[in-house]
C-alpha positions in Angstrom: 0.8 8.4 -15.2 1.4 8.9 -11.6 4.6 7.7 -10.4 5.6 5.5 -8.5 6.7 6.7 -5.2 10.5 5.6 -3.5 9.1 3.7 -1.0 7.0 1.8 -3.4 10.0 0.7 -5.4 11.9 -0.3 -2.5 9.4 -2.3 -1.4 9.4 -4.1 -5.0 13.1 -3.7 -5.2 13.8 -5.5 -2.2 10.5 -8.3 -2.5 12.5 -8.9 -6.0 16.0 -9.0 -4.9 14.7 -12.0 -1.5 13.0 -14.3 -4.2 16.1 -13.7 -6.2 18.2 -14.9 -3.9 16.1 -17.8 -2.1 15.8 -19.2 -5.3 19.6 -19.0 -6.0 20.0 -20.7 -2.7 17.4 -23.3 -3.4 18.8 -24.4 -6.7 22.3 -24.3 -6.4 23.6 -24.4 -2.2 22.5 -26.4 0.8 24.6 -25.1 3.4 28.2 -23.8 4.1 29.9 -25.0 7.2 31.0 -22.7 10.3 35.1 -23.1 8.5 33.1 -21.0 5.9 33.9 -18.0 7.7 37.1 -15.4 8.0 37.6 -12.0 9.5 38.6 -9.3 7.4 41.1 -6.4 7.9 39.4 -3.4 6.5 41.7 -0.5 5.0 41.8 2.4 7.8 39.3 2.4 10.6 39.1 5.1 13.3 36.5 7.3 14.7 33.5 5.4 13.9 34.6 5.2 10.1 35.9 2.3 8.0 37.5 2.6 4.8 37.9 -0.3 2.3 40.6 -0.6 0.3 38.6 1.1 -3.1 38.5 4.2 -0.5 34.7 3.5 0.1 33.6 5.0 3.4 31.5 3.1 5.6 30.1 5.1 9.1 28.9 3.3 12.6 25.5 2.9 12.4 23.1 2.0 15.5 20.5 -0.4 14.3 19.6 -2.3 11.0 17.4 -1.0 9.0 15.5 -2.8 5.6 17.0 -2.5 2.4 20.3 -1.5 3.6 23.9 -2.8 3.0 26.3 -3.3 6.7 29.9 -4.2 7.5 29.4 -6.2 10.7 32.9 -6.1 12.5 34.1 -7.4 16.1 37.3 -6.3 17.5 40.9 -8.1 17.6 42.9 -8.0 20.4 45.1 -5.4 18.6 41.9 -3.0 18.9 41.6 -3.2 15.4 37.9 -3.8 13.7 37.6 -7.0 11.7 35.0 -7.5 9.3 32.5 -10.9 9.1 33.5 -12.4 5.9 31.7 -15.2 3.9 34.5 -16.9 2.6 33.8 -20.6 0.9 37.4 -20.3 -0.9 35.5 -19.5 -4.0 34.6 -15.7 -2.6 34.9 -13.7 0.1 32.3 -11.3 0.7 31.5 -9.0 3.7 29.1 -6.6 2.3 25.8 -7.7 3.9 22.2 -6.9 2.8 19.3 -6.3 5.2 15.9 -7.5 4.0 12.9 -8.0 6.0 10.1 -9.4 4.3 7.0 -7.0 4.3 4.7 -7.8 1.9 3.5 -10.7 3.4 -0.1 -11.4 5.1 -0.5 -10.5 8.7 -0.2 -13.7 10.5 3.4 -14.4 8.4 6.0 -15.3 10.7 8.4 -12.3 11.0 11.3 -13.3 8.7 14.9 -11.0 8.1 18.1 -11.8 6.3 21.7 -10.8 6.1 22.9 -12.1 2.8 26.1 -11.2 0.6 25.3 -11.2 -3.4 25.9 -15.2 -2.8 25.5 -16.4 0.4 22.7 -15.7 3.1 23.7 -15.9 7.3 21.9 -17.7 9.6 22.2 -19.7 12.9 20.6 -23.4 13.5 21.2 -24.5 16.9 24.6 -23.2 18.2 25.8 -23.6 14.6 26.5 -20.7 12.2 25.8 -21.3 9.1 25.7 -19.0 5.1 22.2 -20.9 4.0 19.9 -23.1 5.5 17.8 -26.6 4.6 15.4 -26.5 7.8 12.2 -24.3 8.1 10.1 -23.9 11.6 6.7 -22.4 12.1 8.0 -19.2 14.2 10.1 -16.2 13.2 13.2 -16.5 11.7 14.9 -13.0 12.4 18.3 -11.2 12.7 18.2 -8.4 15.2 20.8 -5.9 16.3 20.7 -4.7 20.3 23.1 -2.9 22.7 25.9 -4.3 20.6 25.2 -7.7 20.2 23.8 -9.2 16.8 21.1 -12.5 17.5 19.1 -14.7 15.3 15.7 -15.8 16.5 14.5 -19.5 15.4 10.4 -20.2 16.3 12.0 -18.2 19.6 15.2 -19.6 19.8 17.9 -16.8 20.2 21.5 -17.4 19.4 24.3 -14.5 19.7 27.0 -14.1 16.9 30.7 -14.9 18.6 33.9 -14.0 17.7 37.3 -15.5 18.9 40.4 -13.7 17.9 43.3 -16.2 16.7 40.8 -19.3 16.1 41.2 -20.9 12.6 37.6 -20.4 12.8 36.9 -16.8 14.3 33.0 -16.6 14.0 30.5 -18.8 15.7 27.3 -18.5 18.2 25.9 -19.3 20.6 23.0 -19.4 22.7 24.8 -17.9 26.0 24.4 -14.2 25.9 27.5 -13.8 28.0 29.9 -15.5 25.5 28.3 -12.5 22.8 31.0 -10.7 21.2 31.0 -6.7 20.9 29.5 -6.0 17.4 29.3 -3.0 15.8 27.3 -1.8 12.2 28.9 0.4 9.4 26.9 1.2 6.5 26.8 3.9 3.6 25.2 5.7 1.2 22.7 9.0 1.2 21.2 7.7 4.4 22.7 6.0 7.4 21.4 5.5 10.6 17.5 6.9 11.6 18.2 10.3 14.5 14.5 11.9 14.3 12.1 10.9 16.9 9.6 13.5 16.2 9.0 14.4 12.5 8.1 17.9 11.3 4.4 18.3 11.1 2.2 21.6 10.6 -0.1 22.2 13.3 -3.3 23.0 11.0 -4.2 24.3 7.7 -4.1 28.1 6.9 -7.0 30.2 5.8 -5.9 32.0 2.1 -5.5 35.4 2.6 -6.3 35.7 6.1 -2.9 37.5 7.0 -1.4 34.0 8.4 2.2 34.4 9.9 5.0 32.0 8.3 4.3 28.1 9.7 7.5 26.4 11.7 8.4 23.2 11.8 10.5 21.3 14.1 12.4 17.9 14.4 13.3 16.5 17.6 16.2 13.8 17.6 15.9 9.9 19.4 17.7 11.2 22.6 19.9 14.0 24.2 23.4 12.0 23.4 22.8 13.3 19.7 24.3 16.3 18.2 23.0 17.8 15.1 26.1 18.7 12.5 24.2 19.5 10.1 19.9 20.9 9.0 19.1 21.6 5.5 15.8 22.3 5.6 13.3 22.0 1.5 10.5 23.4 0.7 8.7 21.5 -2.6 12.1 19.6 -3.4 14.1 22.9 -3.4 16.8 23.3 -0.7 15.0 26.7 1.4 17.7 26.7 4.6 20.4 25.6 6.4 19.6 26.1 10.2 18.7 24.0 13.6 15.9 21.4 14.4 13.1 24.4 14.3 12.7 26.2 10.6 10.4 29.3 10.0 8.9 28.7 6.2 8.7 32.5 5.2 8.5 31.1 1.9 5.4 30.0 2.5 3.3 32.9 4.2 1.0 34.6 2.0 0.8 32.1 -0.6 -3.2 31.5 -3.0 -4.8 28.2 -2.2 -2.5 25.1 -2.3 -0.1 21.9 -1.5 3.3 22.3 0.2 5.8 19.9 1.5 8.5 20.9 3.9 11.1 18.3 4.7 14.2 18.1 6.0 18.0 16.2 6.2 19.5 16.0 9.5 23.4 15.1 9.5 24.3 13.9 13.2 27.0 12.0 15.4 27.3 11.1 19.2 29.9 10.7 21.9 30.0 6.5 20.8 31.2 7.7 17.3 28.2 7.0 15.7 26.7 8.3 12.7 23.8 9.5 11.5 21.5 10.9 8.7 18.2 10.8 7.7 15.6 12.3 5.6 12.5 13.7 7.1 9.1 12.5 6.3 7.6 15.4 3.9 5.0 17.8 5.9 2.1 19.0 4.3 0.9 22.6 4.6 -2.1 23.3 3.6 -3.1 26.5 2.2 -7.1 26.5 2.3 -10.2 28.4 1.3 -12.5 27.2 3.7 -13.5 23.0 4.9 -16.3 22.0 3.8 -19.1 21.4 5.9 -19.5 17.5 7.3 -17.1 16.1 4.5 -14.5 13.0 4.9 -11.7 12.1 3.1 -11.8 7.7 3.7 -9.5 5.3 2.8 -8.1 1.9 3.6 -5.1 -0.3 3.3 -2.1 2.6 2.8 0.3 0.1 3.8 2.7 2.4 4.2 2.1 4.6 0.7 1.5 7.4 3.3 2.2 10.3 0.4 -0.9 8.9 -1.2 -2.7 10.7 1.5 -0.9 13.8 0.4 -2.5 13.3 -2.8 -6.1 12.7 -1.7 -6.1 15.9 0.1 -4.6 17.3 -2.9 -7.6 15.8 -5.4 -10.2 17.5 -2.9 -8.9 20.9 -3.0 -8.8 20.7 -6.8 -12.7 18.9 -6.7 -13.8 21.7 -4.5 -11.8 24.5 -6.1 -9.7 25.4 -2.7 -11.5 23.2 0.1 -10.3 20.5 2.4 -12.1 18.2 3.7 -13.9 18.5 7.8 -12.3 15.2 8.6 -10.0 11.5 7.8 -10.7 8.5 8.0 -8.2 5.8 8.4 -9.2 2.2 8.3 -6.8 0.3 8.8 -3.7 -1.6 7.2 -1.5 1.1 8.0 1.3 -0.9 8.2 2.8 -3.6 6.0 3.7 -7.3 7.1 2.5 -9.4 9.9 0.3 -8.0 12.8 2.4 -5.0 14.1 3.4 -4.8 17.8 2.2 -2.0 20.0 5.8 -0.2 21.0 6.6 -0.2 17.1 3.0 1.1 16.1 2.6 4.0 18.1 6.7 4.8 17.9 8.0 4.2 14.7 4.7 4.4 12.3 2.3 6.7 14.1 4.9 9.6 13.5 5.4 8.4 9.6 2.2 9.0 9.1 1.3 12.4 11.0 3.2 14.5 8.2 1.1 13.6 5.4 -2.1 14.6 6.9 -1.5 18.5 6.2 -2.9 19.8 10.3 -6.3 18.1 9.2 -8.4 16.2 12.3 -7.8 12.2 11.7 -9.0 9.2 13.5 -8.2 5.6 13.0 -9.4 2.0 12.5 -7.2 -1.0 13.1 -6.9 -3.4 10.1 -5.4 -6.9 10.5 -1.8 -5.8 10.1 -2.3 -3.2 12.7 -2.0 -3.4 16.5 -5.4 -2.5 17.4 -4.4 -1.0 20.9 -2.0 1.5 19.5 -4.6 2.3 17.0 -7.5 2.8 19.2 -4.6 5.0 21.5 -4.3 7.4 18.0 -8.0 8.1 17.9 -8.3 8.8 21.0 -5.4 11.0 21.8 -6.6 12.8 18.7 -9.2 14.7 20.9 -12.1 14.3 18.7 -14.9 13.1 21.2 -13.6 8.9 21.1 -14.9 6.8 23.7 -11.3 6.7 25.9 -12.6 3.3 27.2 -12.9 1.5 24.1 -9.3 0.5 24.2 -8.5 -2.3 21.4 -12.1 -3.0 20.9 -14.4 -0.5 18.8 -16.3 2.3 19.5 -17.0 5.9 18.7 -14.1 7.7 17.6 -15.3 11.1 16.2 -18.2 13.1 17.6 -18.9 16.1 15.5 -21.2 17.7 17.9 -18.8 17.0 20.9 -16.8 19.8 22.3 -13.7 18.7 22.2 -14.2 18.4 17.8 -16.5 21.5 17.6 -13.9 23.9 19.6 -10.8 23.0 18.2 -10.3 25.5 15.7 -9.2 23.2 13.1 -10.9 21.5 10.3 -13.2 18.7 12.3 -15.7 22.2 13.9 -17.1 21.9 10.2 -17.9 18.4 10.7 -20.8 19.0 13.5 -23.4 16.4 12.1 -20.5 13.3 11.4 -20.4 10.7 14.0 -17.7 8.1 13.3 -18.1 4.4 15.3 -14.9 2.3 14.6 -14.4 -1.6 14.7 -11.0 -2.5 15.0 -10.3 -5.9 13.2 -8.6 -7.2 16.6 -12.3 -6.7 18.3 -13.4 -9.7 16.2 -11.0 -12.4 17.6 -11.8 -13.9 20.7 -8.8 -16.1 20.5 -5.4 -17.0 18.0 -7.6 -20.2 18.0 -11.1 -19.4 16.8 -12.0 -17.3 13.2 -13.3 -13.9 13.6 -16.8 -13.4 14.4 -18.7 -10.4 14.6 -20.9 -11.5 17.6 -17.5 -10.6 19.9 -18.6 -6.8 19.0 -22.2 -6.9 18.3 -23.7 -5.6 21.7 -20.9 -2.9 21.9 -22.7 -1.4 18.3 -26.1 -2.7 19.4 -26.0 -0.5 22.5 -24.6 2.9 20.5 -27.5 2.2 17.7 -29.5 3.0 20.5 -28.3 5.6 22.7 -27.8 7.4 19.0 -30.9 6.7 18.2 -32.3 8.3 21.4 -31.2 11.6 20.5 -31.3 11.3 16.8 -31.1 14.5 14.5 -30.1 13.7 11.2 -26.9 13.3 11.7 -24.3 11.5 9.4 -23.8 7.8 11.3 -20.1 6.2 9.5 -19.6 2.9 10.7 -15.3 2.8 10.0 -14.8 -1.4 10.2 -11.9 -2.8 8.4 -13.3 -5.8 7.5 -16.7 -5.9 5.1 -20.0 -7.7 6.1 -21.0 -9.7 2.3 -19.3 -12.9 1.0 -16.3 -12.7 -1.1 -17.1 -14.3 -4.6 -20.7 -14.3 -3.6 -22.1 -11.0 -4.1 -22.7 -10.6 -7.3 -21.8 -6.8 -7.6 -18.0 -7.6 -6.7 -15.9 -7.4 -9.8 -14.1 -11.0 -8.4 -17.8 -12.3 -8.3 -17.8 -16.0 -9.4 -21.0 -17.2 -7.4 -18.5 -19.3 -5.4 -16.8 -18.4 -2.0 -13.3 -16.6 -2.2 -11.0 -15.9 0.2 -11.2 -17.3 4.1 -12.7 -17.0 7.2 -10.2 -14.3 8.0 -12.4 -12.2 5.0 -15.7 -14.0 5.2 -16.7 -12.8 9.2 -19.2 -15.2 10.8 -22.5 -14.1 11.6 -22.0 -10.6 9.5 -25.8 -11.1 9.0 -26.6 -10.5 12.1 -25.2 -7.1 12.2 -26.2 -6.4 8.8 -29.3 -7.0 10.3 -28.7 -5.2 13.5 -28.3 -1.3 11.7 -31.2 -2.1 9.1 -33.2 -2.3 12.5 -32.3 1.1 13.6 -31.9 2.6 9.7 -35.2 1.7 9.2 -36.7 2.9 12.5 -35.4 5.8 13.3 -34.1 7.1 9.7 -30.8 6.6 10.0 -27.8 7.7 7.4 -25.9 5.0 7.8 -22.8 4.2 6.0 -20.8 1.5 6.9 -17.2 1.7 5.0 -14.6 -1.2 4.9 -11.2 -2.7 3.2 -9.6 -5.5 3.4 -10.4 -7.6 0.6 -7.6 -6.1 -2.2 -5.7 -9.2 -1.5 -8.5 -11.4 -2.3 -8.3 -9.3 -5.9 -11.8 -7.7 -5.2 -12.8 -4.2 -6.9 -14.4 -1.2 -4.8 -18.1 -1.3 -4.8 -21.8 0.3 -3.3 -24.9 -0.8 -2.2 -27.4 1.5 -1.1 -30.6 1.3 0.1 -32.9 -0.9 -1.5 -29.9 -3.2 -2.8 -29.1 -6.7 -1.4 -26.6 -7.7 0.4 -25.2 -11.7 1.1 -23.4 -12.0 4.4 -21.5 -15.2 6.2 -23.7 -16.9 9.0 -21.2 -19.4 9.7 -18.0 -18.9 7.2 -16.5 -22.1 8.8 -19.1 -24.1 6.8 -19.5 -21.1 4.3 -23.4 -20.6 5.3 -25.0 -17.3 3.9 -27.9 -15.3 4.6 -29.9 -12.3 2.3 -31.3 -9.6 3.7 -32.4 -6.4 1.9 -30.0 -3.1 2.7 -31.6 -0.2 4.7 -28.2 1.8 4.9 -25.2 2.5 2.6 -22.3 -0.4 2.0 -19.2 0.0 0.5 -15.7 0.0 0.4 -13.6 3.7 1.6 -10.8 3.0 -0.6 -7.6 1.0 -1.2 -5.2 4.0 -1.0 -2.6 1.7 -1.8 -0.7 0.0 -5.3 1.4 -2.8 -4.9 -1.2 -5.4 -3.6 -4.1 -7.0 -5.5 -6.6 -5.0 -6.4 -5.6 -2.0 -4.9 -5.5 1.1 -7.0 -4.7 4.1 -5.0 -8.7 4.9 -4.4 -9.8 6.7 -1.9 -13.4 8.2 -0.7 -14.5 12.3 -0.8 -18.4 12.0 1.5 -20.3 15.4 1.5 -23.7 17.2 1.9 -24.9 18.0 -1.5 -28.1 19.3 -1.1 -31.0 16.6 0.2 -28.1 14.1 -1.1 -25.3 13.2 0.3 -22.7 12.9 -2.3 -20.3 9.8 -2.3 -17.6 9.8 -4.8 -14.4 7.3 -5.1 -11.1 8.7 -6.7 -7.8 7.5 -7.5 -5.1 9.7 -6.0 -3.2 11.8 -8.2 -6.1 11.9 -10.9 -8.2 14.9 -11.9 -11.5 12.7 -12.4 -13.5 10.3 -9.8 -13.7 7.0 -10.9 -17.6 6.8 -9.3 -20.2 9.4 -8.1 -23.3 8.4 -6.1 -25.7 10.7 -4.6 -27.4 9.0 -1.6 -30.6 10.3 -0.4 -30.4 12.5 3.1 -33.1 10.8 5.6 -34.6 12.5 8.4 -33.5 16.2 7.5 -33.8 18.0 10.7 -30.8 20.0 10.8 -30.6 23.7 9.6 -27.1 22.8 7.4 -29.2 20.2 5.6 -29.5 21.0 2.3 -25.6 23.0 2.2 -24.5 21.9 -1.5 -20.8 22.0 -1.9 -21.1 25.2 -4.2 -22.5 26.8 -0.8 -20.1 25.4 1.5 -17.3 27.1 -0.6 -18.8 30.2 0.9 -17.8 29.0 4.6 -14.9 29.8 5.8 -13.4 27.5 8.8 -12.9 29.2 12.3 -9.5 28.3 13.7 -5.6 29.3 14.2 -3.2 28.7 11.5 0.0 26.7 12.5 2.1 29.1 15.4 0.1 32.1 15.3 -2.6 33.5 17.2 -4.6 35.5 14.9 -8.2 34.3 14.0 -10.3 34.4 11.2 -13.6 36.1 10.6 -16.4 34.2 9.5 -18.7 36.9 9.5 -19.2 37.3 5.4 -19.5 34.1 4.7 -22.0 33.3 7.5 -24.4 35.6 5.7 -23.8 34.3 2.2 -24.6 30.9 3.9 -28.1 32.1 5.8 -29.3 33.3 2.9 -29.0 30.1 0.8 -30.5 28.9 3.7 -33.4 31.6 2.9 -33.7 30.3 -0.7 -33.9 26.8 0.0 -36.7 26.7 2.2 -38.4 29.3 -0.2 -38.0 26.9 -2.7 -39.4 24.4 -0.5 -42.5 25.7 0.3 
């Protein structure tokens, strides 16, 4: 069994722990008063650290963070730090839990608590208050800035007080000027977040192609931090104690295989605040070869981004060394409701980087994600996107492009792929209105036919979070019940007409076509295909839940949840590759030997010389490019020849 990873259990942990509570408050406390509050005189405090009188060390911390326990303190006249203190005259507690709820859908309110083990904070009006018996429609969240703690009410913010000598020393308010000076303390392996930049290798290396040792580097939030302390670990084992750059000697000359390099950075800065973290685990990637026009395609990580780790790991084991030409992201990155852009691009885009082991990736928004800081990772990736298609869709991988064929990393095997993403912010026109595929129907309508123009053979993935049939209705979904499921936000209107819209050009021109989606693992719906030949029902209108059938020219299915904790979702993901006149489609759960599903998928209109490359010939070709920090390349020469003359055989064979 694989296990469950830390994050995972936090998540559940900490999803546990908030129903625990808000049904403790609902059945037993309506509210405390503002007299249910007292300040606190911790043990020893100085230099940014508090000690409480069972010698427990707490250290300043700069922001809250989920799943962690705080002091919150304001100081005296004396100087002295006092601590906020939930005290009802039954218990006085001022140990307080952060919780933010995450595993929510995407158009959930942003919610947060601070709550001891009996009583949870919150502010209503210019009251404070240790539970609450309103709800509004908006976010309820505490938030932690430039040394003030808030609470936001449906957009309502109200600052924490403190009055030194009042019977009742903690309030709010709603004037930021009245604020007191707060500051954080927490504990425990981890305190407060100092990398900016995680470690990430720069490419794969070729096995046994003399590559030097691969560095990695860390770069911390800003200047004012100093580093104390770097102990760099390669696999889990503790390799070096050093600075923010390590050299992985360790890790030169190694066969085929799956590294992870991570490190724990112990800092302070001139404010007396703490910090230490723990990296994100880098990949490196020791590699025979990628093979030619292959993907690796998932959906819905939500935040499981070792998973990834994993899939690459499965295809090196399926193809006895090889990685895969290219990823595919498609959204639902994130957990929670719909992501803002500064937090995408700054806090999550950087999580997720490590995993990917130096291998080319592009991205689709899902529901959860903000589609402009998406489209912004697809297109900085360098991989031939359209740089104008902003938070819309468009293409975001051209094989044959020079930017993706020049690289020198794995995407210049992937010459005959073209990826065309819809982002699942592209099909609302307004907060107002359901999604509707019309709102990106010309955008795909005019690539079908510029493609189509210049057509030769090549690989067409259409990367769309959300799926074109009707939940419940399609009878090959394991949730099928002949009745709708879900909402409009799963049922798109007029999907029809764009299933419609690529059988047009599939048909005509011969297209491979595959369009690959998400989504639905909420809605307790299992991973399917259609191929050609298959039917497919779509929404017309899903507002009155009208259908249409139309017969499928092109390939439909889902890329993989590559996620646990939600629904359906069993940590599947999707391997794509030339096999032959096939092209071979198999789904796998991460961290198992076996694919759960094969399905070989006829290759139409086979004009290109690579056509018929199985993977047993493709382990023959080697990748041209630069392993991470050196400059030596690799010869390609040998395998170049093995290649031409399969080549040789198979058109023998073929005449």
């Amino acid at each position: 069994m694989t296990p469950i990873n830390i994050h995972t259990k936090l998540s559940l942990l900490f999803a546990a722990v908030s129903a625990a509570f808000m049904m403790h408050f609902a059945d037993t406390y309506v509210y405390g008063a503002a007299e249910d509050f007292s300040a606190t005189v911790p043990h020893t405090s100085e230099k940014g650290v508090i000690t409480l009188d069972n010698d427990q060390k707490w250290f300043k911390a700069t922001e809250l963070e989920n799943g962690r326990n705080y002091l919150i303190t304001a100081r005296n006249s004396d100087g002295r730090d006092v601590l906020l203190t939930a005290d009802d005259h039954r218990s006085a507690e001022y140990i307080w839990h952060f919780y933010e709820e995450k595993m929510v859908s995407s158009t959930t309110p942003h919610y947060t608590y601070l709550y001891t083990d009996t009583h949870r904070l919150c502010c209503h009006g210019n009251d404070l208050y240790l539970t609450q018996d309103w709800w509004s429609e908006g976010d309820q969240t505490w938030n932690y800035s430039d040394g003030r703690l808030f609470y936001i009410d449906n957009g309502q913010k109200t600052y924490l007080t403190y009055t030194d000598g009042a019977p009742v020393p903690f309030g709010c308010t709603d004037n930021a000027a009245e604020a007191a000076d707060i500051e954080l303390y927490t504990s425990g392996e981890e305190l407060a977040r100092c990398i900016k930049t995680q470690p990430c290798a720069q490419s794969f290396a070729i096995e046994g192609s003399g590559y030097s040792a691969p560095e990695f580097t860390v770069e911390l939030l800003n200047d004012s931090i100093v580093a104390d302390s770097v102990k760099w670990f390669i696999d889990g084992e503790e390799s070096a104690t050093g600075g923010l750059s390590f050299t992985a000697d360790a890790l030169a000359g190694l066969p085929t295989g799956v590294h992870h390099v991570s490190c724990i950075v112990e800092a302070h800065d001139s404010t007396d605040h703490y910090y230490r973290e723990k990296s994100q685990e880098a990949l490196f990637v020791i590699a025979k070869g990628a093979v030619p026009d292959s993907v690796i395609t998932f959906s819905d990580i939500h935040e499981q981004y070792d998973l990834i780790s994993k899939a690459i790991e499965n295809v090196l084991d399926r193809t006895d060394g090889y990685i895969p030409s290219l990823i595919v992201c498609t959204g639902d990155m994130i957990n929670g409701p719909t992501m803002d852009y500064d937090t995408m691009i700054n806090t999550y885009a950087p999580r997720i980087k490590p995993y990917l082991g130096g291998l080319d990736t592009v991205y689709v928004a899902g529901n959860h994600d903000a589609s402009k800081a998406v489209s912004e990772l697809s297109i900085k990736a360098g991989l031939g996107a359209d740089s104008d298609f902003s938070d819309g869709c468009g293409v975001i991988f051209r094989g044959n492009s020079a930017a993706a064929a020049s690289n020198g990393k794995s995407s210049t095997a992937a010459k005959d792929i073209i990826v065309y993403g819809i982002n699942y912010g592209s099909l609302e026109s307004s907060p107002a209105l359901p999604q509707d595929y019309s709102n990106v129907k010309s955008q795909l309508e005019s690539f079908l036919k510029e493609t189509a123009r210049n057509y030769k053979g090549e690989i067409i993935i259409i990367s769309a979070h959300a799926g074109l049939h009707a939940l419940g209705v399609q009878p090959q979904s394991g949730s099928s019940t002949g009745a709708w499921a879900g909402s409009t936000a799963y049922n798109i209107s007029n999907s029809y007409d764009i299933a419609e819209l690529i059988n047009s050009y599939a048909v005509k021109y011969d297209m491979n076509i595959l369009y690959l989606f998400g989504h639905d693992h909420s809605r307790g719906e299992t991973e399917f295909i259609l191929t050609e030949g298959d039917t497919i029902i779509c929404p017309t209108d899903s507002a009155d839940w009208q259908t249409n059938t139309t017969e499928l020219g092109f390939t439909y299915a889902h890329s993989g949840y590559l996620s646990t904790v939600i629904g359906s979702a069993d940590a599947h993901f999707s391997f794509i590759y030339r096999n032959g006149n096939d092209l071979a489609y198999e789904l796998f759960r991460a961290g198992s030997s076996e694919y759960v599903r094969h399905t070989d998928i006829p290759l139409k209109n086979l004009k290109l010389l690579n056509a018929a490359s199985p993977v047993s010939t493709a382990k023959a070709l080697r990748s041209t490019g630069n392993s991470p920090k050196t400059s030596g390349r690799f010869s390609i020469t040998p395998f170049l020849i093995i290649s031409l003359a399969m080549v040789i055989i198979s058109r023998k064979r073929r005449k």
